[in-house]
C-alpha positions in Angstrom: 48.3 -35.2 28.4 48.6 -33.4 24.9 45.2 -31.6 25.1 46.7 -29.9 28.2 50.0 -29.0 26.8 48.5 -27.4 24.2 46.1 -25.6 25.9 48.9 -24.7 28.2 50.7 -23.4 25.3 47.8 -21.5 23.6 47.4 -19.6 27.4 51.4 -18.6 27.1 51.3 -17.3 23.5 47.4 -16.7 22.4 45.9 -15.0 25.2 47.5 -12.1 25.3 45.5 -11.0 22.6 42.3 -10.7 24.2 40.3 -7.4 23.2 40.9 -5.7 27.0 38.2 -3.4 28.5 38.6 -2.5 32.3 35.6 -4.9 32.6 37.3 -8.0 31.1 40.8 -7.0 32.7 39.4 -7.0 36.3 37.7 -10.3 35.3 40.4 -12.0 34.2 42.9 -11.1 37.3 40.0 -13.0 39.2 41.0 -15.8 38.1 44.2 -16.2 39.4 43.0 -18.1 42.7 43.7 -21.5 44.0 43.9 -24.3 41.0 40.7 -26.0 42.3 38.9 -23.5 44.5 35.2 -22.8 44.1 36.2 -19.2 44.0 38.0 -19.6 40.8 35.6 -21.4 38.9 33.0 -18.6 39.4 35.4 -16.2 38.6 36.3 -18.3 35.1 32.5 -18.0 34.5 32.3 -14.4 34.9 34.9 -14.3 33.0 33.6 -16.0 30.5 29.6 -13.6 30.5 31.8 -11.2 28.7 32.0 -14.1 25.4 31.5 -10.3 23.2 34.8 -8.7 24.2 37.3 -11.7 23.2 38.7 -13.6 20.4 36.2 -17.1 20.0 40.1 -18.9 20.9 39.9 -17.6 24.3 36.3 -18.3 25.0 36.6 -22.1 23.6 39.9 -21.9 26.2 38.0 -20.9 29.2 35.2 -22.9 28.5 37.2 -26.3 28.6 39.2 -24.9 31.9 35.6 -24.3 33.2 34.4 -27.8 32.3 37.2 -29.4 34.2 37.2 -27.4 36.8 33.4 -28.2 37.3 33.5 -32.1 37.1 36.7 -32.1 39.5 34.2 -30.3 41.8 31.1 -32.2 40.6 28.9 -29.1 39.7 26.6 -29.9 37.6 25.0 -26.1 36.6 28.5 -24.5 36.5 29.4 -27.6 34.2 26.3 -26.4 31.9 27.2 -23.1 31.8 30.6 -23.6 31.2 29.0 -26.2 27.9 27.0 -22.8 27.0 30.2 -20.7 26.7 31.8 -23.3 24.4 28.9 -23.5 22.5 28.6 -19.8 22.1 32.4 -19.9 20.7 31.3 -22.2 18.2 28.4 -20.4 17.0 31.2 -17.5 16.2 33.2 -19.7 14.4 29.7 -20.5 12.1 29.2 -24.3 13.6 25.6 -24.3 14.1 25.2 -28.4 14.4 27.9 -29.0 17.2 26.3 -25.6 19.1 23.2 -27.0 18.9 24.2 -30.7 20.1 25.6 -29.3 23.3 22.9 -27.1 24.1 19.8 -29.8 23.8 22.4 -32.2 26.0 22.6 -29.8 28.6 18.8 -28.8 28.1 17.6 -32.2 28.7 18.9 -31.9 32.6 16.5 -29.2 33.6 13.1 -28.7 34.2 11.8 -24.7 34.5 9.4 -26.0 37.9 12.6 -26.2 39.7 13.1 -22.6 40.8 16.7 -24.0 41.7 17.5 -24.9 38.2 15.1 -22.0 36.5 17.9 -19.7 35.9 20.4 -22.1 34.0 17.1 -23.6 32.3 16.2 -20.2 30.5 20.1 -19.3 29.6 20.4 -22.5 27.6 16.8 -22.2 26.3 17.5 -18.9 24.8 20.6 -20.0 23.3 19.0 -22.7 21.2 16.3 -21.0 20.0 19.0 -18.3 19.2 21.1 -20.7 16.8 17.8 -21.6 14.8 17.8 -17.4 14.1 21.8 -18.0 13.4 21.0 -19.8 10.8 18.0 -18.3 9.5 15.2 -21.4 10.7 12.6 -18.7 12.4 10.1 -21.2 11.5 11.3 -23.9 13.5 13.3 -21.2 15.8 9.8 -19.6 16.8 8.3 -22.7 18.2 11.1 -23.1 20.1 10.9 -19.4 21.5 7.3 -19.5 21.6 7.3 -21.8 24.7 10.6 -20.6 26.2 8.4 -17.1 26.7 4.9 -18.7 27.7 7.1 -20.3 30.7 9.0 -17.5 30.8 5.6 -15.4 31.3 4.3 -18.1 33.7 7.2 -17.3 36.1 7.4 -13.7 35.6 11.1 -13.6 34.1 10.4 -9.6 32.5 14.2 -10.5 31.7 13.7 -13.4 29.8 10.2 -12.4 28.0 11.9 -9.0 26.7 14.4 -10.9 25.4 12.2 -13.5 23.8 10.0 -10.4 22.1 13.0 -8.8 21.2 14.2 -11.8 19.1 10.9 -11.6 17.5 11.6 -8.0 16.8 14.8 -8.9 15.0 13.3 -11.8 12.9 10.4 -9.5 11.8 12.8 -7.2 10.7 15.0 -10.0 8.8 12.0 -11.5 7.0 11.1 -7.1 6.0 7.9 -6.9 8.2 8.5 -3.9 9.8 5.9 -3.2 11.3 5.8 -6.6 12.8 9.2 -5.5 14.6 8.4 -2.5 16.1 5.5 -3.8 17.7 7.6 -6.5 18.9 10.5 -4.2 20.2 7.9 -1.2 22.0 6.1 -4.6 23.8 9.8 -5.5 24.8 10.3 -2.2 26.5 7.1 -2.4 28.6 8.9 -5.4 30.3 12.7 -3.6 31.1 13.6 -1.5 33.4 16.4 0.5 32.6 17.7 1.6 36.3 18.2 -2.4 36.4 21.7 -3.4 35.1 20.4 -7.1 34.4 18.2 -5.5 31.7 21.5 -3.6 29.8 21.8 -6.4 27.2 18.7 -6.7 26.5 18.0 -3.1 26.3 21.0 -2.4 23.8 19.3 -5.3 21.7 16.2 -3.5 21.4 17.8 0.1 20.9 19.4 -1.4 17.9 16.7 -3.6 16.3 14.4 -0.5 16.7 17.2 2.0 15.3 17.6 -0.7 12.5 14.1 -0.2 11.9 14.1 3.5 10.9 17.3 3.6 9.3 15.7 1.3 6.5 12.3 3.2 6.1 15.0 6.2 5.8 13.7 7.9 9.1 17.4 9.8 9.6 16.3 11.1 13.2 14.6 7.9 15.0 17.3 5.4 14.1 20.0 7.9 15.0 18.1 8.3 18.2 17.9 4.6 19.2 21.2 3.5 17.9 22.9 6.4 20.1 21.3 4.9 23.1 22.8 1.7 22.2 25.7 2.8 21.9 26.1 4.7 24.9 24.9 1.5 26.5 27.6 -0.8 24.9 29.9 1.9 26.4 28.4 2.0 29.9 28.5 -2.2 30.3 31.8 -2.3 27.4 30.6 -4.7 25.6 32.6 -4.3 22.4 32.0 -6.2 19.9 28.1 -4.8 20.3 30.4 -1.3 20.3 31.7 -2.0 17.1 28.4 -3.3 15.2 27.2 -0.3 16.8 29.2 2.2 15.0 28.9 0.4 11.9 25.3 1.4 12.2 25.9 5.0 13.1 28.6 4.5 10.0 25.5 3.4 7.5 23.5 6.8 9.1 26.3 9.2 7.9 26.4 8.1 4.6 22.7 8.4 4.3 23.2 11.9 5.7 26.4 12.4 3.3 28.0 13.4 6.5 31.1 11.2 5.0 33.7 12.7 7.6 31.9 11.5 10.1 31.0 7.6 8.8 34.8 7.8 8.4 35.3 8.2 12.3 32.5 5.6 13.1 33.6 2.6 10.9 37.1 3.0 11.7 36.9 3.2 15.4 34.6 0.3 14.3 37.3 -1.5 13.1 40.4 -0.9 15.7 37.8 -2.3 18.3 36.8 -5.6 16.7 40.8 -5.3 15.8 41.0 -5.5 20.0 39.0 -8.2 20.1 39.6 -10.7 17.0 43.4 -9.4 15.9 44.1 -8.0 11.9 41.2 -10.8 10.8 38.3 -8.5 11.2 34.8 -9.3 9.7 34.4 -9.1 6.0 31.7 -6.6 6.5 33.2 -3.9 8.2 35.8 -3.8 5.2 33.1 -3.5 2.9 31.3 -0.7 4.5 34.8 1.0 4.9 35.3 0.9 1.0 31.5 2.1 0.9 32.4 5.4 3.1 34.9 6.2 0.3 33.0 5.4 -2.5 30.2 7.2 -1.9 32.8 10.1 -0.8 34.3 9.9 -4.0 37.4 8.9 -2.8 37.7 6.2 -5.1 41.7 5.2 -5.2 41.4 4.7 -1.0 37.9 2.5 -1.8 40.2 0.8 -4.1 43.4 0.0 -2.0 41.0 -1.1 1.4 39.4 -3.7 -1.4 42.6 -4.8 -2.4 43.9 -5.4 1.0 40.4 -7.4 2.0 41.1 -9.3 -1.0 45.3 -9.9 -0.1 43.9 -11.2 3.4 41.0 -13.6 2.2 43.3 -14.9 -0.4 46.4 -15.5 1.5 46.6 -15.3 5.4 42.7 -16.1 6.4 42.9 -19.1 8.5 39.9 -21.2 9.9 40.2 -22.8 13.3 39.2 -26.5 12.8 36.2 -26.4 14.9 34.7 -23.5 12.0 32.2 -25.1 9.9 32.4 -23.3 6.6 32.9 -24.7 3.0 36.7 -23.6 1.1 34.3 -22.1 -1.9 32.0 -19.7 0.2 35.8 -17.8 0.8 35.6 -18.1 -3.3 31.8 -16.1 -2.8 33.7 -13.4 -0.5 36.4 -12.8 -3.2 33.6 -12.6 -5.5 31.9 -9.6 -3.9 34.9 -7.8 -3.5 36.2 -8.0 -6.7 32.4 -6.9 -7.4 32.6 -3.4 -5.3 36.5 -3.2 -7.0 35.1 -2.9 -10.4 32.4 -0.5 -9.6 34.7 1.8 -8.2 37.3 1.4 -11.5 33.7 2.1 -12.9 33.0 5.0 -11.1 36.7 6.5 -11.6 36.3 5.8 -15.8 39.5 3.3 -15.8 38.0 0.8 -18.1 40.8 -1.2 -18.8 41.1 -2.1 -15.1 37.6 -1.9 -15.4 37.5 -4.9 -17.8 40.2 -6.8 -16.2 38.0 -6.9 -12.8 35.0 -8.4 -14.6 36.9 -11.3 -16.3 38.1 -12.2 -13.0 34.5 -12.6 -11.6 33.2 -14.0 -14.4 36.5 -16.7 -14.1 35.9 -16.8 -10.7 32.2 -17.7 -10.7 32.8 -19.9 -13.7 35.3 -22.0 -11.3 33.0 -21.7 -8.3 29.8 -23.4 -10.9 32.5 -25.8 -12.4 33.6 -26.9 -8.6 30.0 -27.1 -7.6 29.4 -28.9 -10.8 31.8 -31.9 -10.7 31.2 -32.4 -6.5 27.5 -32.8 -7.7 28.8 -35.0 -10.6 31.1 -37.0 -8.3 28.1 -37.2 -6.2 25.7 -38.4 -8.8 29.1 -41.2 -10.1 29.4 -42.3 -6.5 25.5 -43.1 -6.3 25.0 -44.8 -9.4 27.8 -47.4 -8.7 26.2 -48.0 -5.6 23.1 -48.8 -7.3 24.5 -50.7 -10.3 25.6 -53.2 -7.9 22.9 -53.4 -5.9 21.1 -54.4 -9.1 23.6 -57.0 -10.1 23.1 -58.4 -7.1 19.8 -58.3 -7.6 19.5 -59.8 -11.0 21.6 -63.2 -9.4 18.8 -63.2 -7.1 16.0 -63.1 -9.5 17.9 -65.5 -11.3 18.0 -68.1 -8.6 14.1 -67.4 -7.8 11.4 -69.7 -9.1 8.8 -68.9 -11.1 5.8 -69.7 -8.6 7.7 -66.4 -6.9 6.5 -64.2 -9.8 2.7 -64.5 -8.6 3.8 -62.6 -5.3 6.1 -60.4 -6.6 3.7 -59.2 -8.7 1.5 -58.3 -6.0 4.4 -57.0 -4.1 5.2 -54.8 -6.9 1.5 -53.4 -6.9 0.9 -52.5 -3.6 4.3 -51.0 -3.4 3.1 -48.9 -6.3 0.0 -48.2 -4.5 1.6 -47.0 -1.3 3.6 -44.9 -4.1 1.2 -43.5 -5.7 -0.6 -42.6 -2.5 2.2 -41.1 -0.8 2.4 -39.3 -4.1 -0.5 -37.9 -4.1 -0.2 -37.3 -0.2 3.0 -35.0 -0.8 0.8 -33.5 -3.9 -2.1 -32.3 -1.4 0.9 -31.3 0.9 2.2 -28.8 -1.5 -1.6 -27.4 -2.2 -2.1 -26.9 1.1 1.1 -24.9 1.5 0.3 -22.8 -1.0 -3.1 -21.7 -0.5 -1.9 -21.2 3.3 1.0 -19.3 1.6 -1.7 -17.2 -0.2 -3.6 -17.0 2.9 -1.0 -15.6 4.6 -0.1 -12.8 2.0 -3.7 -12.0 1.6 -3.7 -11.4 5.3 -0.6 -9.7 5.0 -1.8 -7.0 2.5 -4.9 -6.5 4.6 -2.8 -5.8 7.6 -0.8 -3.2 5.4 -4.7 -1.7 4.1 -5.4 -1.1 7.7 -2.4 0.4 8.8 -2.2 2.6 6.1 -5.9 3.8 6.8 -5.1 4.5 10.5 -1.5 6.4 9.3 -4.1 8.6 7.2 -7.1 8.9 9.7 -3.9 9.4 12.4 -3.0 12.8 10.5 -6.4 13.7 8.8 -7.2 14.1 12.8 -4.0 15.9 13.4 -4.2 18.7 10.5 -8.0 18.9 11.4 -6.8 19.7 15.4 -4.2 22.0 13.8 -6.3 23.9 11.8 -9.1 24.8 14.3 -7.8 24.4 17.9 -4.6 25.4 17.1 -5.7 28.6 15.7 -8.3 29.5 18.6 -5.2 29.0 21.3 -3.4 31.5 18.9 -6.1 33.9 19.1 -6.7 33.2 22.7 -2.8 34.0 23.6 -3.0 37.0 21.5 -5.7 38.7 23.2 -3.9 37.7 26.4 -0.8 39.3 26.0 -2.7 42.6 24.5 -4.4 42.9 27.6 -1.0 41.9 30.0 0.8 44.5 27.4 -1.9 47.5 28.3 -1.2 49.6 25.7 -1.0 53.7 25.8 -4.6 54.5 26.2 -6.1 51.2 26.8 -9.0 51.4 29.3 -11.1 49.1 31.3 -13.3 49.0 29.0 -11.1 47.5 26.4 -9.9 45.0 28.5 -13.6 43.7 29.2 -14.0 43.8 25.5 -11.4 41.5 25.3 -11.9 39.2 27.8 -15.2 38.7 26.0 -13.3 37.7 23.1 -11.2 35.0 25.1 -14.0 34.1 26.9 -15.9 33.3 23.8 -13.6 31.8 22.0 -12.0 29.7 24.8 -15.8 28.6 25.1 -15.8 27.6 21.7 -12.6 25.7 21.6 -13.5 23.9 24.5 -16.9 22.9 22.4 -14.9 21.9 19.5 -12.6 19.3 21.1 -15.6 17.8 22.9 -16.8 17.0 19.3 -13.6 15.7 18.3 -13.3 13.6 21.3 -16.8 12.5 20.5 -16.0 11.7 17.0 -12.9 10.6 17.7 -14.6 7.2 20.0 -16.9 6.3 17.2 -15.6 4.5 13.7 -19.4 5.1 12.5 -21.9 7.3 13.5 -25.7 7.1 12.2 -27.6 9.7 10.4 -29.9 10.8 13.2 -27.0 11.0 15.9 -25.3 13.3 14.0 -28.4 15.4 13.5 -29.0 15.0 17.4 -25.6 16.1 17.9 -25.8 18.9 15.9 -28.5 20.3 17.7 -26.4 20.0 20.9 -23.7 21.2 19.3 -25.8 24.4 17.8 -27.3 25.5 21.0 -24.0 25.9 23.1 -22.5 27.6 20.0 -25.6 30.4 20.4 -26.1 29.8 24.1 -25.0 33.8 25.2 -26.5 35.0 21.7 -29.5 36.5 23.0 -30.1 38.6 19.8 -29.8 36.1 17.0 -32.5 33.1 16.9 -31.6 29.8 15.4 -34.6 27.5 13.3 -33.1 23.7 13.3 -35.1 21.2 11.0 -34.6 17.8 10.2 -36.0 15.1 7.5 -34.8 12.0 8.3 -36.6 8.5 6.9 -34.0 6.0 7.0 -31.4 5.5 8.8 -27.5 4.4 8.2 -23.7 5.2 9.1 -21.7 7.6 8.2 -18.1 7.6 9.0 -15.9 9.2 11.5 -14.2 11.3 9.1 -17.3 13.0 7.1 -19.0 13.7 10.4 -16.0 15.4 11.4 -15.7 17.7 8.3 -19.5 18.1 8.0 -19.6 19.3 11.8 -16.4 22.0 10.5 -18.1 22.9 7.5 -21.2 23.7 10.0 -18.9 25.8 12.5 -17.3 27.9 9.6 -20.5 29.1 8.0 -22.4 29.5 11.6 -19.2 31.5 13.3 -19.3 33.5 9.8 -23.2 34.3 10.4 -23.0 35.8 14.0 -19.1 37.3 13.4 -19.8 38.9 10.0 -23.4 39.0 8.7 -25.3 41.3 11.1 -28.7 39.5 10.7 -30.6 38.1 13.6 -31.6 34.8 12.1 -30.3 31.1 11.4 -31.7 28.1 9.7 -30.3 24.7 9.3 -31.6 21.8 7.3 -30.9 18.5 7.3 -32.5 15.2 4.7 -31.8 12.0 4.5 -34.3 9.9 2.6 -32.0 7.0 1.6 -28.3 5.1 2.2 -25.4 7.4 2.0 -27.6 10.1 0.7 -28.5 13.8 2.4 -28.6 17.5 2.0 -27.6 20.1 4.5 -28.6 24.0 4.2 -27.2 26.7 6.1 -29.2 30.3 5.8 -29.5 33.4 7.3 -30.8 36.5 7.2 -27.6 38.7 7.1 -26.4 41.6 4.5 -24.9 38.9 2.7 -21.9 39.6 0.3 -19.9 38.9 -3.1 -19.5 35.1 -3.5 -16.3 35.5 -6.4 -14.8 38.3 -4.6 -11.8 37.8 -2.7 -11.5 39.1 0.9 -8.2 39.3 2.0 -6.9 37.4 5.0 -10.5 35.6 4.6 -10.3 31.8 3.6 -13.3 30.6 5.5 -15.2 29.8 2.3 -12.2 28.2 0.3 -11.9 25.8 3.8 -15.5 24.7 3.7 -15.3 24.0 0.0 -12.0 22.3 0.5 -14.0 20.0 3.1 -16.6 19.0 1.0 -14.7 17.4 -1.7 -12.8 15.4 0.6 -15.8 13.7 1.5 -17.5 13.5 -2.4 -20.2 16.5 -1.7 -21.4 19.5 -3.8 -21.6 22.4 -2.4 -23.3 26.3 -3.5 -22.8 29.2 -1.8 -25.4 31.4 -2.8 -25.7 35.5 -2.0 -25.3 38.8 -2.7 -25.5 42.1 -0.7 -28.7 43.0 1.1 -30.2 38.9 1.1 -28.5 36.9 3.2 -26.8 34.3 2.2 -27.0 30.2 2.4 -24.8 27.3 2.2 -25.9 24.1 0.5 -23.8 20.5 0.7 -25.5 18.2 -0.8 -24.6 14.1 -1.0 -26.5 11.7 -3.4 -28.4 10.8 -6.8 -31.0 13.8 -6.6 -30.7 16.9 -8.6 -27.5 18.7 -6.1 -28.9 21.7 -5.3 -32.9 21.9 -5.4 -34.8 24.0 -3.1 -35.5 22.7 0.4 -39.5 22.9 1.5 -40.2 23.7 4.9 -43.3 21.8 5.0 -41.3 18.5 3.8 -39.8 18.6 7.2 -40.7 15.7 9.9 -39.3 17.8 13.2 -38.3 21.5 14.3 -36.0 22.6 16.8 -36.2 26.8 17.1 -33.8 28.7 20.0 
C-alpha cells in the first residue's frame, strides 16, 4: 500500500519534469486509457522506447506501472520489456550488478528459434552485453556480443548485426584502435538502410562513433561531417539526450577549430537540453567542457565562476537516488578535478595567491581521499585478523585435545595440502607466462598490422601522385587542344585543326596506354624480371605503333630470374616513357635502342639511346623538367642513373641497379634475344 502511495505521489509532483519533445508528449497522452486495458500498457511501453528523453525517475516509474500492469494481464514479453526499461534506468543511475541481474532473469525465458520470442530475445541480449561495455568488461562483453551477432547473422536481423558491429566500433575506439573502429563502423553501414526508420538509432550510433574517430586523429572535416549527420538525425527521431552528447561533440570541434563563439552555442544548447531532460543536476562533463570553451577563449573569470558553481552543486545539493550505485568518495574525485581545471585557469590568469590556495585544497583533498581509503583498508585488514585470531584459538583447543597418534596423519595432511599448494602455485605461475607471451603476441601482431597499413597508406598515394603526375597532365593537354580547336581562332584553318586532332589523337592514345600499365601494375604486388621485359616490349610497340619513320632495336639479357615490386616497375616503366616520348618529341633522329640485364637477384641495368641531335645535359631548359622527373624516379627506387650527350650524338640514358661497376658500357653481342620494329 505504501509503494503505491508513493509512486502516486512521485506521478503528482515529479513528473512534470520530464524533458518534453513533441515525440514524448504525444506518447505520454497515450497513456491516459482504461486503468487495465491492453491498449494502455502498449502505450506505457512506447512510452517508455523513448528511456533517452526523460529523467531515470520517470523511466524507473513507468517501468514498475508497466510491470503491474503486465502480470495483472499475464503478459509475459510486455512484462520483460517492461524489466528492460527498469534496468536501463538503473544503468543511468551507474548500477551495473542489479541491471545485469534483471536482464539474465528475463534472458533465461527465451530461446532465439522461436521466431515469436526472437524480437524480445535480441532487445535484452543487446542490453547485457551493453552493461559489460558500461562498465568497461569488452573482454567478457565481446563473448557475449559475439554470439548475440552470429544468431543475429543466422536470422538475418541487418538491425541487430549493425548494432552488434557498431558496439565493436565503439570499444575499438575506447581501447585507441582506430583503425579497428572504422572498419567496424563502414561494415555496420553495409547492413542499414537509411530510408528505414528502424535503422535511425543505430545509424546516429555509427555517425557518432565514426565522427569520434576523426576528431581524435584531428581530421577537422570528416568528424564534422559525421557528427552533423548525427545530429540531424537525433533531431529528426528527438532523441535528446543523444542531441545533447551530440553538441558536446560539435562543441570539442570548435575549439579545435578556435571557432570559440561557436563551441559557446553548441555546449550550452547542450546543456539547457540535458537541463530538459535531468533538471539543474546536469552531467559533470558538460560543465567541464563549458569551463574548457572559456579557457581556451581566454575568458578566464567566466571559466572560473562555471567551476565554482559545479563545485557549489557537487558539494552541497547533489543528491543520489538510492537505487545509484556509486561510492560517497568518487564525488570527493569529481571535486578533485575541478578544483584541478580551477587552478589552471588562476594559472593561466597569473593570480598565484588564488593559485596557491587551489593546490593546497587538492593536495588536502587527495590527502583525505588516501587517508579514507587507507583506514577502510585498515578496518578491513582489523576486521580479518580478529576473525582469524579466533579461528586459531579455537584451533589450538582442538590440537590440544588431539592425541598424539593424530600427528602421523596430520603430517601427511599437511604435505599433500602443500603439494596441492605448491602445484596450484606453480599452475597460476604458468597462467601468468602464458598471458604474457599471448600479451606479447598480441602487440607483436598489433604493430604488424600498423606496418601494413602504413605501407598501403604510402603505396595508396605513391599511386595517386604517380596518376596525377602523368594522366592528369595528358587530360590537361587533351582539353587544351580541344577548346583551341572549339575556340577557332582568327585565321585558323582546316589544316590546323587536323594538326591538332593529331595531337589529341596521339596523346589520348597514349594515355589510354599508360593507365593500362597502371592497371596492370596496379593487380600484381610482384612482378618477375622477364615479365616486365615482356611487357616493355608490348608496351614499346604501341608507343611507336603510327611512327613509321623512327625504328626501335629492343634487347634483352636476362639469366636468372626474380621479383621486383610493384612500385619500381611502375617508376621504371615512367622513367622509360619520359626518355622515349623525349626521343620522338624533341630529338629528330630516326632510331631507338633499349637494353635490359639482369644476371643476378635484385640486380639489372637498363639503357635508353638514340640517334638524335642530342643536347646540353647541365643546361636548363625552361618549362622542361622531364630529366629532373626521371632522376627524381630513380632514387626512389635506390638506382643510378647517367644521362650522357651533347649536340650532334644523340644521347642515352643509363639506370643501373646492383654491385657492378654503375655505368659500364653495354655489348651488343652479350645479348641473349632482339626484338627490332
Amino acid at each position: 500500500m505504501k509503494r503505491y502511495l508513493i509512486l502516486a505521489l512521485f506521478y503528482l509532483f515529479a513528473l512534470p519534469s520530464i524533458g518534453q519533445t513533441v515525440k514524448v508528449t504525444t506518447l505520454r497522452n497515450a497513456i491516459n486509457l482504461p486503468k487495465n486495458s491492453p491498449e494502455r500498457l502498449k502505450a506505457i511501453l512506447n512510452f517508455l522506447e523513448e528511456y533517452d528523453s526523460m529523467p531515470e525517475d520517470t523511466l524507473w516509474f513507468y517501468a514498475l506501472k508497466a510491470k503491474d500492469l503486465a502480470i495483472e494481464q499475464k503478459d509475459g514479453q510486455a512484462y520483460s520489456l517492461a524489466s528492460l526499461a527498469q534496468a536501463r534506468a538503473y544503468i543511468r543511475w551507474g548500477n551495473m550488478d542489479s541491471a545485469r541481474a534483471i536482464v539474465e532473469h528475463e534472458l533465461r525465458k527465451y530461446n532465439p528459434e522461436n521466431p515469436s520470442l526472437r524480437k524480445v530475445y535480441f532487445e535484452l541480449a543487446q542490453n547485457h552485453f551493453s552493461i559489460y561495455g558500461n562498465n568497461s568488461n569488452y573482454k567478457e562483453g565481446m563473448t557475449y556480443l559475439y554470439d548475440v551477432m552470429r544468431k543475429a547473422e543466422l536470422y538475418k536481423d541487418s538491425l541487430v548485426v549493425a548494432n552488434c558491429m557498431n558496439t565493436l566500433a565503439a570499444w575499438n575506439y575506447d581501447m585507441d584502435f582506430l583503425r579497428e573502429s572504422r572498419t567496424w563502423d563502414y561494415k555496420a553501414l553495409a547492413y542499414t538502410n537509411p530510408k528505414d526508420p528502424r535503422f535511425n538509432d543505430v545509424l546516429i550510433g555509427i555517425y557518432n562513433t565514426i565522427g569520434d574517430n576523426y576528431r581524435w586523429i584531428k581530421n577537422i572535416d570528416s568528424a564534422t561531417y559525421f557528427i552533423s549527420k548525427a545530429i540531424e538525425l537525433t533531431k529528426k527521431t528527438q532523441k535528446l539526450t543523444w542531441l545533447s552528447y551530440g553538441l558536446e561533440r560539435m562543441c570539442s570541434i570548435y575549439i579545435l577549430k578556435k571557432d570559440y563563439a561557436k563551441a559557446e552555442n553548441s555546449i550550452l544548447e547542450a546543456i539547457r537540453i540535458m537541463q530538459s531532460v535531468k533538471g539543474k543536476h546536469i552531467p559533470q562533463e558538460l560543465r567541464m567542457v563549458e569551463a574548457s570553451v572559456y579557457e581556451h577563449w581566454g575568458k578566464l573569470d567566466r571559466a572560473i565562476e562555471i567551476l565554482k558553481l559545479g563545485l557549489k552543486l557537487d558539494t552541497t545539493t547533489k543528491t543520489f537516488s538510492p537505487h545509484a550505485s556509486k561510492l560517497a568518495s568518487s564525488t570527493d574525485l569529481a571535486v578533485v578535478f575541478y578544483e584541478q581545471e580551477l587552478a589552471k585557469c588562476y594559472r593561466l590568469k597569473g593570480d598565484q595567491k588564488m593559485y596557491a590556495t587551489e593546490l593546497e585544497k587538492i593536495i588536502d583533498r587527495k590527502d583525505a581521499f588516501y587517508k579514507a581509503n587507507s583506514a577502510n583498508a585498515i578496518a578491513e585488514l582489523e576486521t580479518k585478523y580478529e576473525v582469524q585470531k579466533k579461528e586459531a584459538t579455537i584451533a589450538r583447543q582442538k590440537l590440544n585435545l588431539t592425541k598424539a597418534g593424530y600427528f602421523f596423519w596430520g603430517s601427511i595432511l599437511f604435505s599433500f595440502l602443500s603439494g596441492i599448494i605448491i602445484w596450484l602455485l606453480f599452475k597460476e605461475y604458468r597462467r601468468k607466462q602464458f598471458v604474457k607471451i599471448k600479451a606479447l603476441q598480441e602487440e607483436e601482431k598489433r604493430l604488424a598490422l600498423q606496418a601494413v597499413a602504413e605501407a598501403e597508406e604510402s603505396e595508396r598515394k605513391r599511386i595517386a601522385a604517380d596518376l596525377h603526375d602523368n594522366l592528369g597532365a595528358q587530360l590537361s593537354y587533351i582539353k587544351r587542344n580541344v577548346n583551341y580547336i572549339i575556340d577557332k581562332p582568327p585565321g585558323f584553318n582546316h589544316v590546323d585543326e587536323k594538326k591538332y586532332l593529331g595531337y589529341v589523337k596521339d596523346i589520348a592514345q597514349n594515355a589510354m596506354i599508360d593507365l593500362r600499365e597502371t592497371i596492370w601494375v596496379l593487380h600484381k604486388d610482384e612482378v618477375s624480371i622477364q615479365e616486365f621485359a615482356d611487357k616493355l616490349k608490348s608496351y614499346l610497340r604501341q608507343q611507336l605503333l603510327d611512327k613509321d619513320t623512327i625504328r626501335l632495336e629492343f634487347q634483352e639479357n636476362i639469366s636468372r630470374m626474380w621479383m621486383l615490386s610493384s612500385g619500381e616497375v611502375m617508376h621504371l616503366f615512367r622513367i622509360v616513357q619520359e626518355v622515349v616520348s623525349n626521343s620522338i618529341k624533341h630529338s629528330g633522329g630516326d632510331y631507338i635502342s633499349v637494353y635490359l640485364e639482369s644476371n643476378e637477384t635484385g640486380s639489372y641495368e637498363l639503357r635508353i639511346k638514340d640517334n638524335g641531335k642530342g643536347f646540353i645535359v647541365n643546361q636548363h631548359y625552361e618549362g622542361h623538367f622531364g630529366m629532373e622527373n626521371i632522376q627524381k624516379r630513380a632514387s626512389e627506387i635506390h638506382s643510378q642513373i647517367q644521362i650522357t650527350s651533347a649536340p650532334g650524338h644523340g644521347t642515352q640514358v643509363l639506370i643501373k641497379k646492383g654491385k657492378n661497376s654503375p655505368f659500364a658500357l653495354f655489348s651488343d653481342s652479350e645479348a641473349t634475344s632482339t626484338f627490332i620494329q
